[in-house]
N, C-alpha and C positions, 0 to 999 in steps of 0.2 A: 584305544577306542576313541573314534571321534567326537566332537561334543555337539551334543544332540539339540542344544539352545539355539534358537534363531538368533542372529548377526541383527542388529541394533537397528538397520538399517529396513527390516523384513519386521520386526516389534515397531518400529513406528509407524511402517504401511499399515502394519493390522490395526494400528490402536486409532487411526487417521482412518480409516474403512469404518472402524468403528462408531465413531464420532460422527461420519457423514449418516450412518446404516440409522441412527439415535436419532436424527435428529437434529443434532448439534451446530453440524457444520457453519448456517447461515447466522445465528447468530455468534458464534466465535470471530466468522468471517466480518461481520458489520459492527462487532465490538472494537476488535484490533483496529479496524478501518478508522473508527471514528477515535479511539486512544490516540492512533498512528496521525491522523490528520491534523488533531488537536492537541496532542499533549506529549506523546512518546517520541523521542527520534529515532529512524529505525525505519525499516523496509515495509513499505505498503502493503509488499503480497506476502507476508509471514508466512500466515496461514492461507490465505488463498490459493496460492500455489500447490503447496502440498496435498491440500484437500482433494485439491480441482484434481491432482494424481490420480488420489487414491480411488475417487471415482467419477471419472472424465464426464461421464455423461452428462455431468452437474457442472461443470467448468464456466458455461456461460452463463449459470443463474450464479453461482458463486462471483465472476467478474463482475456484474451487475450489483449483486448487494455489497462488494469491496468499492464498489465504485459509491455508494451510498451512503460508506462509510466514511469513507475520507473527503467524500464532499460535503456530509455536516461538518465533519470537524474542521475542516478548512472554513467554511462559511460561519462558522462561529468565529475563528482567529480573523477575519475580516472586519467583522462589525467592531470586535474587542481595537484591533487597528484603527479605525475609525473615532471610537469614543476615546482612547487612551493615549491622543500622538503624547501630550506632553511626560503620561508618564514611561513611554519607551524611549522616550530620549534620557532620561535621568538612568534609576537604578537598573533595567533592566539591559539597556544598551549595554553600559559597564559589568553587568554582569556574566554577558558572553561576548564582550572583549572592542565592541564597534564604537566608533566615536560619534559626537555627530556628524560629523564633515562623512563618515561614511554611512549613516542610513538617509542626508541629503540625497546622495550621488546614487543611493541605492533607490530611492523615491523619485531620483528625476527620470534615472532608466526607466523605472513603471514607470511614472507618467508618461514618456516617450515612448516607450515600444509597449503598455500596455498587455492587452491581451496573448500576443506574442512572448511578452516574457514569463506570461504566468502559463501559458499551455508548454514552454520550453523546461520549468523548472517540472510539470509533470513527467517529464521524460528525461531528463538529467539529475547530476547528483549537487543541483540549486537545492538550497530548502525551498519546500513550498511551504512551511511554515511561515519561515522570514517572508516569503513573497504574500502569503495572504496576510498577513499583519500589514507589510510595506503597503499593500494594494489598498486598503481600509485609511488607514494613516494619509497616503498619497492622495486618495480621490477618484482611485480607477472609478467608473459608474460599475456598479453593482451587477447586472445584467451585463456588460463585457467580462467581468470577471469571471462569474457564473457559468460561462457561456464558456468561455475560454476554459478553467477549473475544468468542466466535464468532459469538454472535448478532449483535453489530456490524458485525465482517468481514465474514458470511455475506451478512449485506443488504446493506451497502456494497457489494461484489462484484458480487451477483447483478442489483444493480439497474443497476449500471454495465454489465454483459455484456447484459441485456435490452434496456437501449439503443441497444447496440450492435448487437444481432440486428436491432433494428425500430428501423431507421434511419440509425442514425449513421455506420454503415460503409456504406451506399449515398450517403451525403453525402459521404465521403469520397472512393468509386469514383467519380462525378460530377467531383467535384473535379479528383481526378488523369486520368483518361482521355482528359479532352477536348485536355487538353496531351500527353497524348502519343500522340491519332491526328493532333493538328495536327504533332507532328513526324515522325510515320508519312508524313507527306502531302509534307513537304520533304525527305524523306531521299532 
């Protein structure tokens, strides 16, 4: 006899359906965002992603309020940069391994390349943690930062939510369905 339980994969579509259908979504999504920016390390779009799956249609307001999220928490780790250079050169530096000769070299790049490098760590696997603390500490102007910060999220976002609109959550529907009209069929 086959087993009639949905596959792990078709219980989290539904529980993620569920969460959007509640309610839930936009703040889980601007929660994580603002942990993820400020405090957690760990992938932006956790939950955005998956959400935006479960129900596309919502994809671009979900990108928007992830983008909201990690742009507080980010613009909090700036100012924190700014008021604390001396104390991230002592224990915190040592505490995830950098010397100072390297958050120098790391602070002369932002000063150098700037908003360039903070819209580069939104889209690579740079911290944008270390880069908004560096950009605070360094002196980047606030408003390049800012400016730069959103334009990263912004695209990172939107271009993951457009994927999603044209395509990926029909890959998904696909995915899931066929398993559970075959268990529609044994029940």
């Amino acid at each position: 006899m086959p087993d009639s339980r949905p596959s792990f994969v078709a219980r989290l579509h539904a529980r993620l359906q569920h969460w959007v259908d509640r309610g839930w979504s936009d703040r889980v999504v601007l929660l994580w965002g603002l942990l993820q920016g400020f405090v957690f390390p760990g992938v932006a779009d956790l939950f955005f992603l998956p959400l935006a799956l479960a129900r596309p249609e919502r994809a671009y307001r979900l990108a928007l309020v992830a983008t909201a999220g990690t742009l507080t928490g980010s613009v909090t780790l700036y100012w924190l940069g700014a008021g604390a250079l001396e104390w991230l050169q002592g224990p915190v530096s040592q505490l995830v391994g950098l010397s100072s000769a390297d958050l120098d070299a790391y602070r002369a790049r932002l000063a150098e390349w700037g908003g360039l490098a903070i819209f580069a760590s939104t889209m690579s696997p740079l911290s944008t943690k270390l880069t908004s603390i560096a950009s605070g500490a360094a002196g980047v102007p606030f408003g390049v930062f800012t400016g730069a910060l959103l334009a990263g999220r912004l695209t990172r976002t939107l271009v993951l939510a457009w994927l999603v609109r044209h395509g990926g959550a029909e890959l998904v529907r696909r995915w899931v369905e066929p398993e559970t009209a075959a268990r529609r069929k044994h029940e």
